[in-house]
Backbone and ligand atoms as CSV (ligand in chain L), in Angstrom:
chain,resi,resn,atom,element,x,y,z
A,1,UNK,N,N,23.431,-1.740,-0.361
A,1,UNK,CA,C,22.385,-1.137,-1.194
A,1,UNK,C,C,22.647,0.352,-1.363
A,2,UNK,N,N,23.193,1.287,-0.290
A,2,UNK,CA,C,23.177,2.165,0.082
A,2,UNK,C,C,24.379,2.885,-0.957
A,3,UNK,N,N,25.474,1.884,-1.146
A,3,UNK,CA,C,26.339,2.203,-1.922
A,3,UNK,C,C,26.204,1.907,-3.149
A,4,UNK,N,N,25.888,0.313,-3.668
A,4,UNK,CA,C,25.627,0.691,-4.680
A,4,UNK,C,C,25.002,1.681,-5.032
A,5,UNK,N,N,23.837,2.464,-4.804
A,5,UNK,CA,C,23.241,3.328,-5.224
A,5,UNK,C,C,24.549,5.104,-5.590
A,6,UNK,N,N,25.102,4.962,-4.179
A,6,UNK,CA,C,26.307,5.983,-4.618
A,6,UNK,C,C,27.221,5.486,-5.939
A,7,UNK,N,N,27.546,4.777,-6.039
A,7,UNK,CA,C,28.370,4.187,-7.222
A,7,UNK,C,C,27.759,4.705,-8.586
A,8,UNK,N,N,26.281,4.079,-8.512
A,8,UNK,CA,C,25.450,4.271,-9.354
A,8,UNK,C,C,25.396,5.686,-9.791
A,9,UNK,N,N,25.156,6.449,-9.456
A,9,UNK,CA,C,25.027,7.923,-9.353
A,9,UNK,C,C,26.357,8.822,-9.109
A,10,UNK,N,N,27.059,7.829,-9.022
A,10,UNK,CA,C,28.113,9.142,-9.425
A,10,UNK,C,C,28.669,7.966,-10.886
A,11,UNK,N,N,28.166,7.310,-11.206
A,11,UNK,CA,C,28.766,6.940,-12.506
A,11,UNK,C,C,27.743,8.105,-13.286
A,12,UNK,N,N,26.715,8.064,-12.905
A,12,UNK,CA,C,26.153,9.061,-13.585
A,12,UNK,C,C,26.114,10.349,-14.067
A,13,UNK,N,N,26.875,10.843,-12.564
A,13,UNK,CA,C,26.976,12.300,-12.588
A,13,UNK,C,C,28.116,12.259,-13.748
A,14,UNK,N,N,29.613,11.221,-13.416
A,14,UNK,CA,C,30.715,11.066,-14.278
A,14,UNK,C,C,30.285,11.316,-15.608
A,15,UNK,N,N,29.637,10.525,-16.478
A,15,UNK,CA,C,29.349,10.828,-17.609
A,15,UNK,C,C,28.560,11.221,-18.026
A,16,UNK,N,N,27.449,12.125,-17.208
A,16,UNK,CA,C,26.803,13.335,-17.812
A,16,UNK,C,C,27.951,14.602,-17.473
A,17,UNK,N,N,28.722,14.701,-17.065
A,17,UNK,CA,C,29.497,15.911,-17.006
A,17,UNK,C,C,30.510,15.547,-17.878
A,18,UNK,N,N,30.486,14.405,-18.259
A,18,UNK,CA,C,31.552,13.910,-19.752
A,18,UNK,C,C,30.878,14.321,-21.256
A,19,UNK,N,N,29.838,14.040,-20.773
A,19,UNK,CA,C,28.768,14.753,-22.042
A,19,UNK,C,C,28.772,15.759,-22.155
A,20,UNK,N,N,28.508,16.842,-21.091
A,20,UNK,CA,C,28.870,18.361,-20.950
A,20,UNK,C,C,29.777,18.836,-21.816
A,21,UNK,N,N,31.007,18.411,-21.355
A,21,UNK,CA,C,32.264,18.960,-21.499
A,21,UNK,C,C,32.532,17.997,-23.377
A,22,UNK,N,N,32.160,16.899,-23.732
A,22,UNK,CA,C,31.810,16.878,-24.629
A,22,UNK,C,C,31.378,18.142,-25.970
A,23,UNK,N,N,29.913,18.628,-25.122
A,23,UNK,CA,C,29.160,19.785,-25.963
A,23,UNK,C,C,30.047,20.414,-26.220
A,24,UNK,N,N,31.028,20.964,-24.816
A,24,UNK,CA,C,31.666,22.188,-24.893
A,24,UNK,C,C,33.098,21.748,-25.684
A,25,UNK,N,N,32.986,20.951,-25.936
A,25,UNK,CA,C,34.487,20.340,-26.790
A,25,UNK,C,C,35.952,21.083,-26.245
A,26,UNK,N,N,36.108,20.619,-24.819
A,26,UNK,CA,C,36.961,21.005,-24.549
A,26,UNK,C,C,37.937,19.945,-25.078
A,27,UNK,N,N,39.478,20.594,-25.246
A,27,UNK,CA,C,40.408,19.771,-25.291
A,27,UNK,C,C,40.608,18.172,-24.707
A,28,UNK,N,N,40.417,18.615,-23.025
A,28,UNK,CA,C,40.478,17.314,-22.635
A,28,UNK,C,C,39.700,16.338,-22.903
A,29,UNK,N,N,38.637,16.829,-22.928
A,29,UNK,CA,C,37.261,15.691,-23.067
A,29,UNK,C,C,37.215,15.480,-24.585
A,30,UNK,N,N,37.499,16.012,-25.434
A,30,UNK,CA,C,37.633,15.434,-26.858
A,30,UNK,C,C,38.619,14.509,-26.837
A,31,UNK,N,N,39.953,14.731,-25.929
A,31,UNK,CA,C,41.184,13.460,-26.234
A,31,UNK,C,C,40.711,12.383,-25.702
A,32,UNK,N,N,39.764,12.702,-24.216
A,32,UNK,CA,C,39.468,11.625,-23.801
A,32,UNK,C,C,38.461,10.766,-24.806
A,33,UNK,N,N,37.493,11.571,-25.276
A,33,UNK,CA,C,36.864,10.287,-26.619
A,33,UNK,C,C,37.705,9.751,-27.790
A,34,UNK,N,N,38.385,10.561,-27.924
A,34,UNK,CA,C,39.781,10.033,-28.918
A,34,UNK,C,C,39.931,9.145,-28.416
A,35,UNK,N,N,40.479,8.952,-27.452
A,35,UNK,CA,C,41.142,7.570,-26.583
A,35,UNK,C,C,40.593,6.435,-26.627
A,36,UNK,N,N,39.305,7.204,-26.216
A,36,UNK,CA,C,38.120,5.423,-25.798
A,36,UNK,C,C,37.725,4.962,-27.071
A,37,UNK,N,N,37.702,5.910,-28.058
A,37,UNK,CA,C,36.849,5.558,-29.487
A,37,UNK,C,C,38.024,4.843,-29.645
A,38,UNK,N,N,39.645,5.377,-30.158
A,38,UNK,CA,C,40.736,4.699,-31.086
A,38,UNK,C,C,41.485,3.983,-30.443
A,39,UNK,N,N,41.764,4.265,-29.288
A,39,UNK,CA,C,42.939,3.799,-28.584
A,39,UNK,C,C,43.095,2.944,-27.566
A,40,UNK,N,N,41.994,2.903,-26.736
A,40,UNK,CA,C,41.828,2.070,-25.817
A,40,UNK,C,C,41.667,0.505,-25.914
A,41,UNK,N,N,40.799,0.003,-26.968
A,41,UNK,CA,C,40.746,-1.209,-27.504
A,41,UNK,C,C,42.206,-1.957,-27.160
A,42,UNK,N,N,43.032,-1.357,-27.497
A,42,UNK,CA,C,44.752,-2.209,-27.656
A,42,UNK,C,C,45.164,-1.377,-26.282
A,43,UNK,N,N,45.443,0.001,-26.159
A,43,UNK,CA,C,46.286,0.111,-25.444
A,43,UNK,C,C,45.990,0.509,-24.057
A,44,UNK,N,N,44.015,0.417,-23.915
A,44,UNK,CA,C,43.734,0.037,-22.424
A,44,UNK,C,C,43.462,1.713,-22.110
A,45,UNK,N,N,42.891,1.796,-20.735
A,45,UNK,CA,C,42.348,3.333,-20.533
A,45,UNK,C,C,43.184,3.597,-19.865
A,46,UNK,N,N,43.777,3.045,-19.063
A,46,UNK,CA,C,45.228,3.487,-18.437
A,46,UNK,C,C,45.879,3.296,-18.960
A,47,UNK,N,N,46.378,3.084,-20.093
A,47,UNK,CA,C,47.649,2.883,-20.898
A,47,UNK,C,C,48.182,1.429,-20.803
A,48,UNK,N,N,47.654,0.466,-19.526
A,48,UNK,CA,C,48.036,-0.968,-19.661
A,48,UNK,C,C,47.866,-1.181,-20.793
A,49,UNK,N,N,48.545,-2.239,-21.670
A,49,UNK,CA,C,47.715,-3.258,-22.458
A,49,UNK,C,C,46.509,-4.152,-22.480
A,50,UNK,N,N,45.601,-3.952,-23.340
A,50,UNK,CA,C,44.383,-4.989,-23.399
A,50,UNK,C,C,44.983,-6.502,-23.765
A,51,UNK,N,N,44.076,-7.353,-23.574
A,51,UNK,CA,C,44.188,-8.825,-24.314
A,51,UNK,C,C,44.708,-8.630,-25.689
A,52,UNK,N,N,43.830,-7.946,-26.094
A,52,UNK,CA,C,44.128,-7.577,-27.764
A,52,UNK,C,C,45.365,-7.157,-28.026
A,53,UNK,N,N,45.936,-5.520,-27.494
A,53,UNK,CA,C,46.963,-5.448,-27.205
A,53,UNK,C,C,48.048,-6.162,-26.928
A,54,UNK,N,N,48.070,-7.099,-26.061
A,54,UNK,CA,C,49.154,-8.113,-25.700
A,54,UNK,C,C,49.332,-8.760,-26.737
A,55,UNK,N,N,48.359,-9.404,-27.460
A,55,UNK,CA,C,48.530,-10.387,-28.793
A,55,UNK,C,C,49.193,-9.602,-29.815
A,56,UNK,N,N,48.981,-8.430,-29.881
A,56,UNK,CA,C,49.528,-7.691,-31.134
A,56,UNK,C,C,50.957,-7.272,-30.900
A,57,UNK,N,N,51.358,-7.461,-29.993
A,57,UNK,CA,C,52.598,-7.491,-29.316
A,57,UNK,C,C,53.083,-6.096,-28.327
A,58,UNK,N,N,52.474,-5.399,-27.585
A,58,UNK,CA,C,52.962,-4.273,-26.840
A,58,UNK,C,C,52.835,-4.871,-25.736
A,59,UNK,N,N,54.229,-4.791,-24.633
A,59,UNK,CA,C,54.479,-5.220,-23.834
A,59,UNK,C,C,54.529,-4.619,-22.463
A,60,UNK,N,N,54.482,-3.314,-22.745
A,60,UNK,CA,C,54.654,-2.431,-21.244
A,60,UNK,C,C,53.527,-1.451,-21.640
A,61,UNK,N,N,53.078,-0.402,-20.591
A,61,UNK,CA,C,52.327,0.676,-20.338
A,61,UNK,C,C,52.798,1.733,-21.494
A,62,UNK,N,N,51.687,2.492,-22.046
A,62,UNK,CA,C,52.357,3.374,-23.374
A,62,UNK,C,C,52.616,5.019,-22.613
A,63,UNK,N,N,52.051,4.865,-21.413
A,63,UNK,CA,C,52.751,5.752,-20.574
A,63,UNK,C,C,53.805,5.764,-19.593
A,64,UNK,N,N,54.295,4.711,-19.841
A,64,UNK,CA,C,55.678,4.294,-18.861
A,64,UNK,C,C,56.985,4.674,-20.076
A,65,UNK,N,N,56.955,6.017,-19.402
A,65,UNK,CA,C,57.968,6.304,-20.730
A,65,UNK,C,C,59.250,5.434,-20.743
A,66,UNK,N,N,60.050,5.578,-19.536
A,66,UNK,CA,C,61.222,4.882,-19.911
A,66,UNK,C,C,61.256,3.648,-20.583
A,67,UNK,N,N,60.227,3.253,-20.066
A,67,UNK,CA,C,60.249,1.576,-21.558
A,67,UNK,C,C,59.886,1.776,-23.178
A,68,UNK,N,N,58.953,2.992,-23.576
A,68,UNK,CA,C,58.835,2.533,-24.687
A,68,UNK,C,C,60.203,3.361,-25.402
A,69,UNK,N,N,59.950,3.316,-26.730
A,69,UNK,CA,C,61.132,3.813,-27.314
A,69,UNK,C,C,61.010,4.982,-28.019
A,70,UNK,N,N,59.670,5.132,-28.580
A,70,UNK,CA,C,59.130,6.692,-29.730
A,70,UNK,C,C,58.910,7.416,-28.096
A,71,UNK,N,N,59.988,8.612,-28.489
A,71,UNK,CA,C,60.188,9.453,-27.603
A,71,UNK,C,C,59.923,11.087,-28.020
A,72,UNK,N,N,60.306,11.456,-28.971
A,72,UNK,CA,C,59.794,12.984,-29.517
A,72,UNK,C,C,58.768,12.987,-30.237
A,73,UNK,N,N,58.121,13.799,-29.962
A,73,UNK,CA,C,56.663,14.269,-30.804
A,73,UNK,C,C,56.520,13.727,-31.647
A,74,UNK,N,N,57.544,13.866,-32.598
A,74,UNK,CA,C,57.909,13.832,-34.356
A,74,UNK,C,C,57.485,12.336,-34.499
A,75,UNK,N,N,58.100,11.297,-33.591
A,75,UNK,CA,C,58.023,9.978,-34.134
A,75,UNK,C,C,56.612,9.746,-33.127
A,76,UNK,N,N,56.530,10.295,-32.503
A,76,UNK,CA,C,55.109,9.850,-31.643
A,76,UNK,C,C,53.999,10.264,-32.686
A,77,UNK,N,N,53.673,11.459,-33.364
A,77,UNK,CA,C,53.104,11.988,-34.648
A,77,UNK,C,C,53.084,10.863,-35.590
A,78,UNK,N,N,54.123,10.201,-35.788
A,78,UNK,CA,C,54.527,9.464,-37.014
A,78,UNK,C,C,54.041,7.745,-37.046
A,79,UNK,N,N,53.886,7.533,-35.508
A,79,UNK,CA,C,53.633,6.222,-35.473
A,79,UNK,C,C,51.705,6.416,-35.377
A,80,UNK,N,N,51.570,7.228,-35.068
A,80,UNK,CA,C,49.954,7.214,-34.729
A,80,UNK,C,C,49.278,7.305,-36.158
A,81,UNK,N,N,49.994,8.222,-36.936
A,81,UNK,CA,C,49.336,8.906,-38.365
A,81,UNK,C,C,49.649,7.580,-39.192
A,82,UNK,N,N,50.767,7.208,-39.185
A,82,UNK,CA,C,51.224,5.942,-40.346
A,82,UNK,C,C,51.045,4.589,-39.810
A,83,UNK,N,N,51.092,4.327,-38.515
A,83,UNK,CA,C,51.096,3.083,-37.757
A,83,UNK,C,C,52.867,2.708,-37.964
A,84,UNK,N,N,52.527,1.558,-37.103
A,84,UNK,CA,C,53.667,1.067,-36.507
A,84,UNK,C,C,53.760,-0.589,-36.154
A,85,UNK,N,N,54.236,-1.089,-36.945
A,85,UNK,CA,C,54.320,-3.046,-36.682
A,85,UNK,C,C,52.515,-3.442,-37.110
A,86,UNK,N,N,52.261,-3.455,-36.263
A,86,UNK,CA,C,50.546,-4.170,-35.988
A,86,UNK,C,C,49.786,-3.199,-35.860
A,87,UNK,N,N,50.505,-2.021,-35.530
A,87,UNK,CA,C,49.275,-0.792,-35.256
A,87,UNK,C,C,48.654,-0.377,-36.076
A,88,UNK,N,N,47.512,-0.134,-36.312
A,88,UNK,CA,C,47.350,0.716,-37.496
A,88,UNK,C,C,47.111,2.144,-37.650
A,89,UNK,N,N,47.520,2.512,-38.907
A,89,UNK,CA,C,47.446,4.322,-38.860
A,89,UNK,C,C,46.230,5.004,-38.818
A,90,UNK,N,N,46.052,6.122,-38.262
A,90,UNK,CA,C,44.967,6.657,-38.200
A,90,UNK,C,C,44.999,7.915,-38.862
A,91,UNK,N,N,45.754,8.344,-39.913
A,91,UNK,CA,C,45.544,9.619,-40.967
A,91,UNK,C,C,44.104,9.717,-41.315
A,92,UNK,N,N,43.278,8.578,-41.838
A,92,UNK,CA,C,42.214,8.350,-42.572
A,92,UNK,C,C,40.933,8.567,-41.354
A,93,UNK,N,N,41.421,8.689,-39.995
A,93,UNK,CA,C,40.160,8.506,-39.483
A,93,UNK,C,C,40.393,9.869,-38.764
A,94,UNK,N,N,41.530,10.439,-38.335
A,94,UNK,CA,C,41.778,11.427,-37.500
A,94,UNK,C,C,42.328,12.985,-38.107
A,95,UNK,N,N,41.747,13.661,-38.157
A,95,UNK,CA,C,42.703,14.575,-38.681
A,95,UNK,C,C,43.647,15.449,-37.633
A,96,UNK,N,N,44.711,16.027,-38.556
A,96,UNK,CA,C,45.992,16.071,-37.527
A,96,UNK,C,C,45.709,16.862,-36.275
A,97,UNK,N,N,45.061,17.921,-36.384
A,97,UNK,CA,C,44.941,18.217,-35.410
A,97,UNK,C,C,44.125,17.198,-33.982
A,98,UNK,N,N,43.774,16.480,-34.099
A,98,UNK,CA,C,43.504,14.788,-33.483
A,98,UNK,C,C,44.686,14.745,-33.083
A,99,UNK,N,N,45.267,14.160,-34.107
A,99,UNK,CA,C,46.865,13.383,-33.136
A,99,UNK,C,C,47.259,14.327,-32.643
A,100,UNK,N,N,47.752,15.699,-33.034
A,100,UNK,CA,C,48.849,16.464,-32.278
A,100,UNK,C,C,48.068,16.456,-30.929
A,101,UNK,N,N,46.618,16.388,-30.535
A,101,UNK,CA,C,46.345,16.582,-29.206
A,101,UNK,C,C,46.420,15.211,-28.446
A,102,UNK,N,N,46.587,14.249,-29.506
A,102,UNK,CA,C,46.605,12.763,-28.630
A,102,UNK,C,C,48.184,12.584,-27.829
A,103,UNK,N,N,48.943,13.086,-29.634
A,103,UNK,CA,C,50.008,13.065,-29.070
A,103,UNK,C,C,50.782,14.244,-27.538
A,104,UNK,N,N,50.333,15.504,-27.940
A,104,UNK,CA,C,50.639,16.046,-26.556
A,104,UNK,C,C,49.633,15.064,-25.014
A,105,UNK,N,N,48.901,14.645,-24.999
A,105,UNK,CA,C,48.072,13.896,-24.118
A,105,UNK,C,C,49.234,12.729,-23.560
A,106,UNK,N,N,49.622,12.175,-24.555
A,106,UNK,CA,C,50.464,11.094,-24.405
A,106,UNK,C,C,51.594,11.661,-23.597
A,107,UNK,N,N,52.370,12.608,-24.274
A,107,UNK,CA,C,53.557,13.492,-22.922
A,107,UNK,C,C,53.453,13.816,-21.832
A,108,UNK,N,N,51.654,14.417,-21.476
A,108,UNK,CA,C,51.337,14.930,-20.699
A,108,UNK,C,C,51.297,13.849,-19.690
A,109,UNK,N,N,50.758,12.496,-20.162
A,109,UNK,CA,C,50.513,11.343,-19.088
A,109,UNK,C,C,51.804,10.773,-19.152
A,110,UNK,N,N,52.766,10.839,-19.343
A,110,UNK,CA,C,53.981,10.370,-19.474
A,110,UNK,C,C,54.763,11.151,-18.160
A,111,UNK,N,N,54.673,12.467,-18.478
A,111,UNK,CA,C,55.163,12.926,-17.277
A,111,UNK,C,C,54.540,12.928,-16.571
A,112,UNK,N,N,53.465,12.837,-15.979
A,112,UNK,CA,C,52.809,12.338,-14.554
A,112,UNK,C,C,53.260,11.061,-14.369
A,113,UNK,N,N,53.128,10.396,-15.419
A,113,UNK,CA,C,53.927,9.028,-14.687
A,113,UNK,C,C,55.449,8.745,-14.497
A,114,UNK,N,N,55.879,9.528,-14.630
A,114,UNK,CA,C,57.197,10.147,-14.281
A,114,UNK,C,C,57.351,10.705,-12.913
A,115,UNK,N,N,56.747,11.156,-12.941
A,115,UNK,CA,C,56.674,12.369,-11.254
A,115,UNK,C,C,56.094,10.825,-10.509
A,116,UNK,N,N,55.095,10.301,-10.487
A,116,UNK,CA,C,54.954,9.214,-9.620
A,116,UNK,C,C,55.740,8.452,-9.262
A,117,UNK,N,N,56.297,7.948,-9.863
A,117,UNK,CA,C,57.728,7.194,-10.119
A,117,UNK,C,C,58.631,7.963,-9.387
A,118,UNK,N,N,59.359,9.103,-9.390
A,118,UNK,CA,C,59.821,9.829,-8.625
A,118,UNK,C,C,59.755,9.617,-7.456
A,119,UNK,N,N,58.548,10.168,-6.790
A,119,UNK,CA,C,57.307,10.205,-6.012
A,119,UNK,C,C,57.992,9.303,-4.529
A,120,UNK,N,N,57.596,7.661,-5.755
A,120,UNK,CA,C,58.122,6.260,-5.131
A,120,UNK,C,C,59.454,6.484,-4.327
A,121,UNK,N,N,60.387,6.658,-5.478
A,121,UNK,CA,C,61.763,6.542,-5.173
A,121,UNK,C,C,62.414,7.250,-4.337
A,122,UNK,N,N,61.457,9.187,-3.922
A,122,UNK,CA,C,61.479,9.754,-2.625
A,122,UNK,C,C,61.245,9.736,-1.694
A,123,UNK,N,N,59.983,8.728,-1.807
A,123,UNK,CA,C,59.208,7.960,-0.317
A,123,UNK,C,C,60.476,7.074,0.518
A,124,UNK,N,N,61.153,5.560,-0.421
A,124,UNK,CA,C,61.815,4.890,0.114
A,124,UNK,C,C,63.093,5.792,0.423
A,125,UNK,N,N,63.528,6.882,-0.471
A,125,UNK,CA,C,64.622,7.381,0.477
A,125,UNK,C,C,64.584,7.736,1.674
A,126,UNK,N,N,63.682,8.496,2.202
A,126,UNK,CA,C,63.242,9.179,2.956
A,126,UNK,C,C,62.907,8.108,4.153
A,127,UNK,N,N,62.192,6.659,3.683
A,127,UNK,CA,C,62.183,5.594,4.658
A,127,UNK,C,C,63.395,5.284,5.695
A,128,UNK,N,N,64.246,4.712,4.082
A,128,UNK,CA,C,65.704,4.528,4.592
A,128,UNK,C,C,66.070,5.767,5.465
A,129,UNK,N,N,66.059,7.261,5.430
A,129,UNK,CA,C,67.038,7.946,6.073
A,129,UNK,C,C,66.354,7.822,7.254
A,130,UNK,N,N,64.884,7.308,7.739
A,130,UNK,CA,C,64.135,7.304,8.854
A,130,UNK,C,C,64.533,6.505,9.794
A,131,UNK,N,N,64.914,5.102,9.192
A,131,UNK,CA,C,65.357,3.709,9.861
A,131,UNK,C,C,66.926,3.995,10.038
A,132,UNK,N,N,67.727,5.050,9.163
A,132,UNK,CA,C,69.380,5.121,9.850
A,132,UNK,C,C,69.154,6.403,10.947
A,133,UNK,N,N,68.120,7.015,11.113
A,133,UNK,CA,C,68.402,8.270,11.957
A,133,UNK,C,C,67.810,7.063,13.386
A,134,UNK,N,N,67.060,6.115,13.205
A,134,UNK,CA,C,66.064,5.550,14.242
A,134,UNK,C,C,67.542,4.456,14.563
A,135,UNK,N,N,68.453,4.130,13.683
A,135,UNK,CA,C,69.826,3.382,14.148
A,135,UNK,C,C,70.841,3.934,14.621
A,136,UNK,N,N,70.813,5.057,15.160
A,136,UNK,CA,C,71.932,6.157,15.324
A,136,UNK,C,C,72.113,5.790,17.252
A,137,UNK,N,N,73.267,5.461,16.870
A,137,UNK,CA,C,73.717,5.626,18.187
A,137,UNK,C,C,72.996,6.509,19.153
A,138,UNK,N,N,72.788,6.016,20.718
A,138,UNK,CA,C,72.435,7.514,21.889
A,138,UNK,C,C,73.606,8.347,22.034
A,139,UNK,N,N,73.041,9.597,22.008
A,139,UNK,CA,C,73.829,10.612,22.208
A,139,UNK,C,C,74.169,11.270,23.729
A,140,UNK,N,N,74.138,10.307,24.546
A,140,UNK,CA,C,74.316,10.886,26.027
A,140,UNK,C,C,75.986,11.837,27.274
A,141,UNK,N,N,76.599,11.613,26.125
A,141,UNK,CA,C,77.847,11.770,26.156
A,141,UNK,C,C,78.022,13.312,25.535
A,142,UNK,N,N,76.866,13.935,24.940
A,142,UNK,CA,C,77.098,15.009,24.621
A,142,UNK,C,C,77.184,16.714,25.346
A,143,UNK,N,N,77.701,17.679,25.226
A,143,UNK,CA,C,78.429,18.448,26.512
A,143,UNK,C,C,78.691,19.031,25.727
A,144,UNK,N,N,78.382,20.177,26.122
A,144,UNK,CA,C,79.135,21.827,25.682
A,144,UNK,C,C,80.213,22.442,26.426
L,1,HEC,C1,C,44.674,-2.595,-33.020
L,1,HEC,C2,C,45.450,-2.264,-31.844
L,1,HEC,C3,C,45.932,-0.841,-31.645
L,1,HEC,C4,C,45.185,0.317,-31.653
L,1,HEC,C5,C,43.679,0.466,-31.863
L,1,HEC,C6,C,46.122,1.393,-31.346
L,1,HEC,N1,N,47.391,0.901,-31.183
L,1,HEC,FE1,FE,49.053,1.968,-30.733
L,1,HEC,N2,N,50.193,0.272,-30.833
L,1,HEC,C7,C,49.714,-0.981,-31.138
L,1,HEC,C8,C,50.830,-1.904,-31.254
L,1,HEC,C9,C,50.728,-3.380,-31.576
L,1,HEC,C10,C,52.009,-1.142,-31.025
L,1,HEC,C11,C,53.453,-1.633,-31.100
L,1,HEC,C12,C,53.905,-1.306,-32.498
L,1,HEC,C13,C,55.312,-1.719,-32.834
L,1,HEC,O1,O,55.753,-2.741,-32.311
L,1,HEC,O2,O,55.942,-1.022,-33.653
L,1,HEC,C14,C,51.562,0.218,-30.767
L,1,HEC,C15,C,52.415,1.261,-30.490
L,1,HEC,C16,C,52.012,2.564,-30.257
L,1,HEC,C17,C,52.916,3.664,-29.968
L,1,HEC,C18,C,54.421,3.573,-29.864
L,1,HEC,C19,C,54.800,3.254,-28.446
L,1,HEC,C20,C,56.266,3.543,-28.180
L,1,HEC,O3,O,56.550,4.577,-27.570
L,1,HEC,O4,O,57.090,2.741,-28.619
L,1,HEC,C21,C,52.150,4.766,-29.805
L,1,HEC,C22,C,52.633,6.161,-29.479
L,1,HEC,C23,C,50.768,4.371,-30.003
L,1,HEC,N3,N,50.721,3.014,-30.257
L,1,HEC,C24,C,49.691,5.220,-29.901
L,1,HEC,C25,C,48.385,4.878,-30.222
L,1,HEC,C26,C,47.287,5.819,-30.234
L,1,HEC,C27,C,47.380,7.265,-29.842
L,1,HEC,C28,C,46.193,5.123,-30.635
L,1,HEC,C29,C,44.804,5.672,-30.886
L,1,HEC,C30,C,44.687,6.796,-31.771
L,1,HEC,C31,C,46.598,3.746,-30.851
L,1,HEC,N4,N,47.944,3.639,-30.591
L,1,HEC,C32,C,45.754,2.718,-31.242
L,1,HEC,C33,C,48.383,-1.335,-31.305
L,1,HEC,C34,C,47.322,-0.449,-31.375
C-alpha cells in the first residue's frame, strides 16, 4: 500500500515537472513530446520497436546505432521530413526546426548507447583479466 502510494506520487511529481518544463519549453522536454506525440507509436519510448513498429518492418532499436543504417544528420533529416519505406514523413506536421532537434536527440541517444555498450565490453575485460590474475601461478620462489 505504502508503495504503491510512492509510485503513485512520484508518477506525479514526474509529470507535473514534465508540464513545467513543458511551459518553459525547454529543448529537452519539447523533444521529449515530439517523441511521445510522433514517434513513439512505432518506434517505442526507448527506441525498441512497438507491435506496430514490428509489422511495419523495423527490426532493431533506432538507437542501437551500429544496426541501423541512416547514419549522418543529412539522411537522418531526410528520412524523418520525407519518410522512409512505411514511415511516414513528417514535413507537414513538424517544422524543421522539430526534426533538427529530434534528429540531434537521436545522436545524442545513440551515443549513450554507445558508451553503454562500451561500458559492457570493459566490464567483461576487466572480468577476464580478474579470473587470469586469480589463475596466476604462486609466486613463492621469488628473491631479491
Ligand atoms: C507509423 C510508424 C512510424 C512512425 C510514427 C515513425 N516511424 Fe520512423 N520508421 C518507421 C519504419 C517502418 C522505419 C523503417 C523504414 C525503412 O525501412 O526504410 C522507420 C525508420 C526510421 C529511421 C531510420 C532508421 C535507420 O537509421 O535506418 C529514423 C531515423 C526514424 N524512423 C525516425 C523517426 C522519428 C524521429 C519519428 C517521429 C517524428 C518516427 N520515425 C516516426 C516507422 C515509423
Amino acid at each position: 500500500m505504502k508503495n504503491r502510494f510512492i509510485i503513485i506520487a512520484s508518477l506525479f511529481l514526474s509529470t507535473s515537472s514534465l508540464a513545467d518544463e513543458t511551459q518553459k519549453s525547454t529543448p529537452e522536454s519539447s523533444v521529449v513530446s515530439i517523441w511521445n506525440k510522433h514517434c513513439k507509436k512505432c518506434h517505442g519510448s526507448d527506441g525498441y520497436p512497438t507491435k506496430i513498429g514490428k509489422r511495419l518492418g523495423i527490426d532493431s532499436n533506432i538507437f542501437d546505432y551500429p544496426k541501423n543504417q541512416k547514419s549522418d544528420l543529412t539522411q537522418l533529416f531526410t528520412v524523418i521530413n520525407e519518410g522512409s519505406g512505411k514511415m511516414p514523413g513528417f514535413s507537414k506536421k513538424l517544422s524543421t526546426d522539430d526534426i533538427k532537434t529530434v534528429v540531434e536527440f537521436i545522436e545524442y541517444s545513440r551515443l549513450i548507447f554507445k558508451i553503454k555498450d562500451r561500458e559492457k565490453q570493459i566490464d567483461a575485460v576487466l572480468e577476464k583479466i580478474g579470473e587470469d590474475y586469480n589463475n596466476l601461478p604462486e609466486c613463492n620462489s621469488v628473491t631479491n
